[in-house]
Structures are given as structure tokens and as C-alpha cells.
N, C-alpha and C positions, 0 to 999 in steps of 0.2 A: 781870745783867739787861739792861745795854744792849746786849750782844751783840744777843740777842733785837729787843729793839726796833730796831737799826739793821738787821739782815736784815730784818725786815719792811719798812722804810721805804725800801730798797734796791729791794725787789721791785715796790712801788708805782711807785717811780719809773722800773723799766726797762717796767714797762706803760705809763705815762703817755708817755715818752717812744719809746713802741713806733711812734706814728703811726696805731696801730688805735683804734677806737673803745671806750674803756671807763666801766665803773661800780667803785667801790670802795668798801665800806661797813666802817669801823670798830667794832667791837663791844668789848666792856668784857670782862673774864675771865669763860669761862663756868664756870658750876657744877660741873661736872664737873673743872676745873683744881683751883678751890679745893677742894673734896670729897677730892680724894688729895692734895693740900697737906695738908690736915687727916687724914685719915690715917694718912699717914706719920709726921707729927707727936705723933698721939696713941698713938705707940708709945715714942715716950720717960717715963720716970719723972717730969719735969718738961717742960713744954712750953712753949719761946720763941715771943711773939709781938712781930712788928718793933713797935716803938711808934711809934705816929700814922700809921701804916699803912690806909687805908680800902679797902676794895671795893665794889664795886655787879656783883654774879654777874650776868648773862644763862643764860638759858637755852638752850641748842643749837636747842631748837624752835623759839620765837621769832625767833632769828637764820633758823635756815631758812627762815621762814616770809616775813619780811622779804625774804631773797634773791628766792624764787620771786615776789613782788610786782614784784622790780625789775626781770625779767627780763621783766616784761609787757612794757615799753616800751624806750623805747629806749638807748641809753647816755648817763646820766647824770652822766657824771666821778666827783668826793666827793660822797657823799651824808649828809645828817645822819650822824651816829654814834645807834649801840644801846645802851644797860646796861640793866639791870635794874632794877626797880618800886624798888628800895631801897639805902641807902649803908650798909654797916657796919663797922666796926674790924676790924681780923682779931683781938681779943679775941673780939668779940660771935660770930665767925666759927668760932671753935674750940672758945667755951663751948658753942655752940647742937651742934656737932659731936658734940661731948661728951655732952652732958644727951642728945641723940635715938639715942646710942650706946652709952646707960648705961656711961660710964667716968667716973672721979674722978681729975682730975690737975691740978695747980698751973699756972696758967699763967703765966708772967711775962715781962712788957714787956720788952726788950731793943733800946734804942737803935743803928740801924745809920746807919753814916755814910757821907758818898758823895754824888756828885752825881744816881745814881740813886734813891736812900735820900729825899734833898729831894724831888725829883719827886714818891713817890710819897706822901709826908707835904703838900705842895701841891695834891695830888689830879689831876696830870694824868691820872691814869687812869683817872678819873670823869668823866659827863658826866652832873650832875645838868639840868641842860634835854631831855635827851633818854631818860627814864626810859621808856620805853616797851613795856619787855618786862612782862612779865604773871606770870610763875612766881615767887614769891618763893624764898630761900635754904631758907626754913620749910618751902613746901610739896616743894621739891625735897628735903630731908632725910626728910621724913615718907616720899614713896613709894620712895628710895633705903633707909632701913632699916628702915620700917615702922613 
């Protein structure tokens, strides 16, 4: 996992320190990440979810939507960060996956350890002050499987 996050945080930093003028907007895991997380997952017989693990989905459109605003003006630096209308465990994440998938399978919490692991049981990867996306997990599952 922090591979991932220090390439992101790498690339911010060669734009910042490019000397060009920029805008950089952080967004929360979109739905479509979590949705084949879940997935993938609900192809095992039993299904591990990291415990104390939270998300707040965005939705791709929202994020879009967001951009094309930004781009009205002018370059902005960091700009608030995005997530999505709501915060949920990845249990709540994988039941709801489940029940709008019609499968039945066990889920069970499994403690991972790690200094990535704390992060994301501390919730840095939420930003509940900045809840502003609009699509919930709910309605993203409904028109994903009907």
C-alpha cells in the first residue's frame, strides 16, 4: 500500500516543484476501486475484511465534475480534498456488495498490521470535513448491478 501512496506523493511533488503553475485535488477511493476490491473478494468461500479499515467511496463523476470547476480559474495549488457523502467499514462495504449481488458468504475481520495498516484504521484516508460528493456506495451498487 505505501508503495502506491509514496508514487502519488512523489508525483505531486515533481509538479509542485516543476515552477509551472498548478492545481492538485485529492480524492478519497473511488467506487469503482472498491466495487472490484469487492469483487474479487466475493469469489472466495470465505471473505477477509481488514478490521477497522474505513472508506468514504467518491464517485468518478463527482470527482470529474469537481476538476472541470477547477479549471474555470486559475491555478489553485492544494485544493480541499473530495470523498464521498458517507464513511463505511469495509465489512458494511462487502455485506452491501454482497446482499445487492445476491451471494451469501462469511465475512470475517482479519487484523493486518503495519504502519500502513494504522493509517488506515486512524482514517487518514478519509476526509470526513470534506464529504461532498453526492453518489452514495448504495446508489452506485444499485445502477452497477441493478
Amino acid at each position: 500500500m505505501f508503495g502506491y501512496f509514496a508514487s502519488k506523493l512523489a508525483s505531486e511533488r515533481i509538479i509542485i516543484e516543476s515552477g509551472l503553475p498548478w492545481t492538485i485535488l485529492r480524492a478519497t477511493q473511488f467506487h469503482d476501486l472498491l466495487f472490484t476490491v469487492a469483487q474479487m473478494m466475493a469469489k472466495l468461500p470465505i471473505v477477509p475484511a481488514f478490521a477497522g479499515f474505513r472508506y468514504q467511496p467518491v464517485d468518478a463523476d463527482d470527482v470529474a465534475a469537481r476538476l472541470a470547476q477547477l479549471t474555470s480559474g486559475g491555478p489553485a495549488g492544494l485544493v480541499s480534498d473530495l470523498g464521498g457523502p458517507r464513511i463505511y467499514t469495509m465489512v458494511e462495504l462487502l455485506s452491501s456488495y454482497l446482499r445487492a449481488n445476491h451471494q451469501h458468504r462469511l465475512i470475517i475481520p482479519v487484523w493486518q498490521p503495519g504502519q500502513a495498516a494504522r493509517a488506515h484504521r486512524a482514517g487518514a484516508n478519509l476526509t470526513p470535513d470534506h464529504a461532498d460528493g453526492t453518489r452514495t456506495w448504495e446508489d452506485f451498487l444499485a445502477d452497477r448491478l441493478g
